[in-house]
N, C-alpha and C positions, 0 to 999 in steps of 0.2 A: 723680745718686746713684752712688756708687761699687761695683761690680759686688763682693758678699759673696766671702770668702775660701773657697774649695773647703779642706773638713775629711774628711777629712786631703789637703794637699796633698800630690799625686803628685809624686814623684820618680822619672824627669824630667818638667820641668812637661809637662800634656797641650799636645798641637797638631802630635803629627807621629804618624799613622793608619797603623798598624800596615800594613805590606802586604798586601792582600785576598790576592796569588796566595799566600802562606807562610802564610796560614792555612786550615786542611780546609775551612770553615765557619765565617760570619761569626758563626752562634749554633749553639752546640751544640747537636747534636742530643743529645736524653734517650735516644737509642738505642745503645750498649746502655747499659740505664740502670748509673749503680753499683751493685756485687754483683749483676747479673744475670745473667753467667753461670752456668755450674755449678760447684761446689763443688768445687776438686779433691781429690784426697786429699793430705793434708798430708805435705811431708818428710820431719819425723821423725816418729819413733814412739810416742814418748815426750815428756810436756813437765810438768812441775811447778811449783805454787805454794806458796811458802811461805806460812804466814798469823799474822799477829800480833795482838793486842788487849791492853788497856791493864788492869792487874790488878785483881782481884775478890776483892775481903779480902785483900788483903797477897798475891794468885800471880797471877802472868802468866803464863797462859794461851797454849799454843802448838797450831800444827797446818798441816796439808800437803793440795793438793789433788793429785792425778795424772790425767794425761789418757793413753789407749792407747789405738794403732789395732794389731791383732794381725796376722798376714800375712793372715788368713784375712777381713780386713776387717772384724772384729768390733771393736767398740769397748767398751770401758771406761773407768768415771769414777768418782773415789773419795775421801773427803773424811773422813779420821780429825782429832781431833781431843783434846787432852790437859790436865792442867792447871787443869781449867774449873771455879773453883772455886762454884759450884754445886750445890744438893740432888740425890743422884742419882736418875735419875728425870726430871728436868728435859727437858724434847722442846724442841730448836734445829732452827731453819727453814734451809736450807742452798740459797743465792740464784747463779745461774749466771747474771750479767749483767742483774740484778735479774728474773728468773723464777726461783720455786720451783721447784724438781727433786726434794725430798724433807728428810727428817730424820732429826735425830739425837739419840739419849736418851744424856744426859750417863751415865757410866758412878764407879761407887762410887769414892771414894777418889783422884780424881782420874786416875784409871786412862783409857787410851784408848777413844774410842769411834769409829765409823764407819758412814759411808755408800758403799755398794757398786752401781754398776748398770752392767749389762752387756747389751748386747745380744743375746748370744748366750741369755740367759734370758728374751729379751720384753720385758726394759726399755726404757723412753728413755731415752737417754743426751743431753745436751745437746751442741749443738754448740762446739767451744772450738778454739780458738787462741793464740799467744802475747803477745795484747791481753786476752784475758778474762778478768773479775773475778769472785772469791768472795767471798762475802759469808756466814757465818755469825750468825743473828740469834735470841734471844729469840722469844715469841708475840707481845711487847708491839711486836717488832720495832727492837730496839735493836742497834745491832752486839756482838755479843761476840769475832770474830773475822775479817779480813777479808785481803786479798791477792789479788796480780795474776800470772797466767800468766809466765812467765821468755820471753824468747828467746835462754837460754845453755841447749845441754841440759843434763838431768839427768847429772851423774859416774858410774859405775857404781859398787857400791861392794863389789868381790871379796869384802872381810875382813866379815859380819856381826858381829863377835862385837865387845862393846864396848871399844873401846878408852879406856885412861886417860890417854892423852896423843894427843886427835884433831890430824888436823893443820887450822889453819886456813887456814878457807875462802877458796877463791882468789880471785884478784881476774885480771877480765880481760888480755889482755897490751896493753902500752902502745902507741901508737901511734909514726909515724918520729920523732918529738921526744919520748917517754917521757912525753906526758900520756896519765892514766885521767881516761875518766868512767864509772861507774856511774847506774843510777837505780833508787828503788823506785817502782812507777807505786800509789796509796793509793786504796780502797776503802771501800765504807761503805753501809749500809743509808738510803734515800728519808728523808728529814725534812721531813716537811709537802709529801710529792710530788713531790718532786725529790731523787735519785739524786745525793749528793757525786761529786768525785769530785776527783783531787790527784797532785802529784807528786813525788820529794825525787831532787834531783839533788847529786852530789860530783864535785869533781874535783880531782887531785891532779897535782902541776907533777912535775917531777925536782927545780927549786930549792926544793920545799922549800913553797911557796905551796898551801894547801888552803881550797875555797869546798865551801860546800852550800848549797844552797836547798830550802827547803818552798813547794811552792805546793800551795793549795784553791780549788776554784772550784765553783759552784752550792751552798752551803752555804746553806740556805734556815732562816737564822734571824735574827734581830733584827742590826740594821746596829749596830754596836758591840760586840757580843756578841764577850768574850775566850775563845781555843782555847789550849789549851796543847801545844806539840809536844814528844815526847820521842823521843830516840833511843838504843838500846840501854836503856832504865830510864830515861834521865840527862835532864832536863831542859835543852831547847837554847832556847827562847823561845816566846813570844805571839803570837799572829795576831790579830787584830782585825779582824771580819769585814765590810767594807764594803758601802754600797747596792748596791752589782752581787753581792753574794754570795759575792764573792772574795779573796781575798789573800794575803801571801808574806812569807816572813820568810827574812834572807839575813843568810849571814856568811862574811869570808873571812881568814885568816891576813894577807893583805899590808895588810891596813888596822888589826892590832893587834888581830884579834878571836878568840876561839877556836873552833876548828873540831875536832870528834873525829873522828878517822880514820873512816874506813867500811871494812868488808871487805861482799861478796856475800853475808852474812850477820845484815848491821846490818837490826834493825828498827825501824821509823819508828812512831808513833800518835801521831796529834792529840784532844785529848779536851778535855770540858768543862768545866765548874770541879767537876763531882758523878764526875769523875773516870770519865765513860762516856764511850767508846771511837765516836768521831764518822769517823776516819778511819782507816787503818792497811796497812800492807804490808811488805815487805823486801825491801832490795837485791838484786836478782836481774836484774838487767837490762841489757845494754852501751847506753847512750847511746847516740844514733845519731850520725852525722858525727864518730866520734872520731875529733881531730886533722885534721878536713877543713874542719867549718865551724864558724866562731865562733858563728855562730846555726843553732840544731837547723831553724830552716823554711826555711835552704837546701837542706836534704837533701833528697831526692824523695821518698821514701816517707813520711818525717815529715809530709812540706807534707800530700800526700794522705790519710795520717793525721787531721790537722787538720782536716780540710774534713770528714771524718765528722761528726767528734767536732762541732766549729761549728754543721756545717749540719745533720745527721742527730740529731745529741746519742746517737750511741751509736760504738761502736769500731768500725774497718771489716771487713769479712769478707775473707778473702783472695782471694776471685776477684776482686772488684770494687778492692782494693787493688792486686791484681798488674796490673789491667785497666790504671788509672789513671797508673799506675808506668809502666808500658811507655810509654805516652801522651808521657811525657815523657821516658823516657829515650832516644826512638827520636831525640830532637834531637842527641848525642852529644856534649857539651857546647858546641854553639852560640848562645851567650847568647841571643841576638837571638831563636834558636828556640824556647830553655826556657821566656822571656817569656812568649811566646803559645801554649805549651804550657800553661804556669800559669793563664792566664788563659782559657781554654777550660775547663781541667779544672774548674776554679772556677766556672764559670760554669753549667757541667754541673751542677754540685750543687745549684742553686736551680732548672733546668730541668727539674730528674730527676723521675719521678712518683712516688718516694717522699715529695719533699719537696713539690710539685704537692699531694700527696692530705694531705698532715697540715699542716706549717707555711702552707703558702698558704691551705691551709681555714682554719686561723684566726685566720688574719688576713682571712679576707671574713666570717666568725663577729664576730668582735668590730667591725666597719666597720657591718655590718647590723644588729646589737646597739646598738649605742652610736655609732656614728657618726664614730668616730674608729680610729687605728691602737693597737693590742696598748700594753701595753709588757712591756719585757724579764721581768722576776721574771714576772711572771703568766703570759707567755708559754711559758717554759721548764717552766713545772708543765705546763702544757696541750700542750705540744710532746711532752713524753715520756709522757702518756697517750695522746695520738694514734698516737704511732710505735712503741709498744711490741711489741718481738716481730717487728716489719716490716720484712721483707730482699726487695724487689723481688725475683723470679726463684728466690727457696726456695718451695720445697713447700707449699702453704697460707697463699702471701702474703696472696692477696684476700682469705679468708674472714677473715684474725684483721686485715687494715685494716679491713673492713669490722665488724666487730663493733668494734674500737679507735672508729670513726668515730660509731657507734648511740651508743657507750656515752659518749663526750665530749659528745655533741648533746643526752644525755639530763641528762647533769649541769650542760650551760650552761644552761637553761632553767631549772634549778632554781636555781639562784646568785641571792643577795638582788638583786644590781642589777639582774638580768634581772627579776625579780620586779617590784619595784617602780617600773619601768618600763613592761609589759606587762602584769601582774598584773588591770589592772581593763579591760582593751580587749576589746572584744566581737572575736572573730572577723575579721571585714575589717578593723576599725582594726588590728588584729596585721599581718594580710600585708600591708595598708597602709604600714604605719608602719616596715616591715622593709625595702621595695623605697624606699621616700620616704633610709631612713639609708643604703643603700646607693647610692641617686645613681641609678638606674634606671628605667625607667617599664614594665612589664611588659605582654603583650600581653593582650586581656583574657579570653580563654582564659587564659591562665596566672593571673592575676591569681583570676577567677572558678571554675577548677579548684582553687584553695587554700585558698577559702574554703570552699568546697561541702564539701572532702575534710575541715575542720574539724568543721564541722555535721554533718558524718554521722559522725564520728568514726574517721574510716578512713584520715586524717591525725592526727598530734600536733602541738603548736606545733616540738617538736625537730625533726620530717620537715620541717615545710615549713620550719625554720628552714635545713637543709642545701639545700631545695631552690631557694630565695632565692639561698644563697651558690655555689651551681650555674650559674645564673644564666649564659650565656652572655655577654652584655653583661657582667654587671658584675664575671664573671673576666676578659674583657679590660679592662677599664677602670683595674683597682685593680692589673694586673702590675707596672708600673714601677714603683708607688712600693712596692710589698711589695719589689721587688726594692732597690729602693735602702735600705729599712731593715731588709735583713737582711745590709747589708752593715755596718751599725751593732752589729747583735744578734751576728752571728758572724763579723765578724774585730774588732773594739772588743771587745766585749762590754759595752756599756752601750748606753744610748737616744743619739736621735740630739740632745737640748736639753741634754742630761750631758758631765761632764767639760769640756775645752776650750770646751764648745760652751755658748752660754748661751740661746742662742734656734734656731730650725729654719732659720736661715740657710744651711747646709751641707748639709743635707738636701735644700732646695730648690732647690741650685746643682746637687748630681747627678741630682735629678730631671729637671731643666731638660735638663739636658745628654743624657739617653738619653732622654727625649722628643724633645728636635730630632733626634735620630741615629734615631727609627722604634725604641728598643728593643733596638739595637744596641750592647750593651755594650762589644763591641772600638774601634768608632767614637768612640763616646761615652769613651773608657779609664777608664773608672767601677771595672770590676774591677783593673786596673793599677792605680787611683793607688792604692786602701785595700789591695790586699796590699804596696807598696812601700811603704808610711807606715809614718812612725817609729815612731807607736802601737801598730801590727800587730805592726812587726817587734821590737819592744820587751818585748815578751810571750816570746821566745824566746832573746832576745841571752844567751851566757854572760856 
């Protein structure tokens, strides 16, 4: 029988072993994990989001977030908003990386309103960066409003007084060959418990040649369901939302198609056919690797970017970006180095005990559960309950995992198929039947402490459901192949039977392969071959 095709094949094929002396550490250490340092104080001092949404009775609705650190280290955060056409009176939920911070009552006559918090009066002020999304939403929680932190600073602007002839807004300066890229990074309020999230890329030649793209991804609605995307008002095309949740609509001048100019002022929304506002942001952002790489995941801080966003499902915080950054840029551009800088860093992110405590959990949650591996959509709602709010090495990490972890254990338990699964099991058949799906034989102290804790009631099925997937044994037992399918989950982004793949042939081949290697993914080049595949890098190519 002919040995199954490795999906995705590595490029270059595996079989020549990384040199152990050029790498730190054959397996990353999760020390320091990512974002665990301390939080430095940011650059600048200043940093703005514009925010856009898709019109409400015939008016598009505008508004602006501002983030300030004073000299005196006081912080301010502030979220006016205009336009909203809305009864006044109307109270909007105002979401800083999908946590409430506070709200805002729409103001008469479509006149501005705001939200103001400052530290220096005892407020919390959320923490932001030039990755951080706003989200303005309804009670029903619908986006009315949304956009993403800049990393162009704010212009200052001498003259207040309005001007009737403003000058337009600038546009980054070109790179040594006279290409712009621009991006708006696009926003949007949880839909069915997952967090949209998107992004519209322009780029404009010297000759004359203009491409944009809209991508969305975690759009957690019906697999066919049509988006509509507009830019500046103008309708540019459809998005069609596929079973992974995602998709992209692309156009470029050189193939006869029409593309509208962008300035650092064009705003983007994707919206539904009821004409509610599903994504949205504005151009405010320099592309990374302008005029350096043809795909954004050669850049270093983009890749490590990525690996948040994949492996974490949230944006990276800057100590743990600048950490990971470094990591790689200490090779100096020695291919050979970056390599296995890459694939350390990466490797890092599935080792980390951010991702250890949420994603790994449930994935041994759904093993014990049902006997089988997650799959993606479902995973990704449960991923971002798990993580939410959880920066390894901030202030009050444990206690908000820990309550994130109470509070997913308590709602799997309650989910129809756990039910009707579990539902009529006395007691021991439950911790039975938990340790029997997770492949384990428990000792019988353990076994007879879970029942006992049942019957007294001083256990829940949710506690000893965590404490099943605790489990010594059978978190070592189930690492390699969590690991090998989240190499599907987060650099794909589909299951491992999806797409190219019609059976778990490819699955089983990297299995195989870091099982004979003891687990050792550099050996094994399991993380080499799926970040160098076509499919990966395909996701990024201008």
């Amino acid at each position: 029988t002919a040995t199954p095709t490795a999906t995705p094949t590595a490029t270059p094929t595996p079989g020549v072993t990384p040199s152990p002396t050029a790498t730190p550490t054959a397996t990353p250490s999760a020390t320091p994990t990512p974002g665990a340092t301390p939080t430095p104080t940011p650059a600048m001092n200043e940093i703005e989001a514009d925010l856009s949404g898709a019109p409400i009775g015939g008016v598009t609705p505008k508004g602006e977030a501002e983030f300030e650190i004073e000299s005196t280290n006081n912080r301010e955060f502030k979220v006016r908003i205009e336009n909203v056409n809305l009864p006044a009176g109307t109270v909007l939920n105002v979401l800083v990386d999908g946590a409430n911070v506070g709200t805002i009552t729409v103001a008469p006559s479509l006149q501005r309103s705001e939200l103001k918090l400052k530290t220096e009066d005892g407020q919390t002020v959320p923490q932001v960066n030039s990755r951080t999304r706003v989200v303005v939403t309804n009670q029903a929680g619908a986006t009315i409003l949304a956009g993403s932190f800049s990393n162009i600073p704010p212009q200052p602007n001498p003259n207040p007084t309005p001007n009737p002839n403003p000058t337009p807004a600038p546009m980054p300066t070109p790179g040594p060959s006279g290409e712009v890229r621009i991006e708006a990074r696009l926003a949007g309020a949880a839909i069915n418990g997952l967090t949209p999230t998107g992004v519209a890329k322009f780029r404009s030649r010297p000759n004359g040649d203009l491409k944009l793209e809209i991508e969305v991804e975690k759009v957690n609605l019906p697999a066919g369901t049509i988006l509509s995307a507009f830019v500046d008002g103008v309708k540019f095309g459809d998005l069609v939302i596929a079973s992974t949740l995602e998709n992209e609509i692309e156009r470029e001048t050189e193939n006869g198609q029409f593309v509208p100019n962008i300035t650092t002022a064009s705003t983007v929304v994707v919206s539904n056919a009821q004409g509610q506002t599903i994504l949205s942001g504005v151009f405010n952002s320099s592309a990374v690797g302008t005029q350096q790489q043809r795909n954004d995941i050669d850049d270093t801080v983009f890749f490590v970017e990525q690996q948040y966003r994949d492996f974490f499902g949230r944006e990276a915080d800057d100590s743990g970006l600048g950490f990971w950054s470094s990591e790689v840029a200490k090779c100096a551009g020695d291919l050979s180095c970056v390599g296995r800088a890459r694939v350390n860093t990466s490797g890092a992110f599935f080792l980390s005990i951010e991702f250890q405590e949420t994603g790994y959990m449930l994935y041994r949650f759904n093993k014990a559960s049902f006997g089988t591996m997650p799959r993606r959509n479902s995973f990704l709602v449960d991923m971002q309950a798990a993580a939410q709010g959880v920066i390894v090495g901030q202030t009050g990490w444990e206690k908000t995992l820990e309550d994130n972890k109470r509070a997913v254990a308590a709602a799997w338990v309650e989910r129809a198929e756990f039910k009707n699964r579990f539902g009529s099991m006395s007691n021991d058949q439950y911790v039975d039947a938990l340790f029997q799906n997770a492949g384990v034989a428990p000792s019988q102290a353990e076994r007879e402490g879970l029942v006992a804790g049942l019957n007294a009631q001083t256990e829940t099925r949710a506690s000893v459901l965590r404490k099943v997937a605790d489990n010594t044994e059978f978190r070592g037992k189930e690492k390699n192949a969590a690991f090998v399918l989240m190499q599907y989950f987060g650099y794909l982004h589909r299951n491992p039977d999806e797409g190219r793949d019609t059976n778990m042939d490819g699955f089983n081949f990297w299995l195989r392969k870091l099982e004979d290697n003891a687990g050792n993914f550099h050996k094994a080049e399991m993380v080499r071959a799926f970040i160098e595949s076509g499919e990966y890098r395909g996701r990024f190519d201008w």
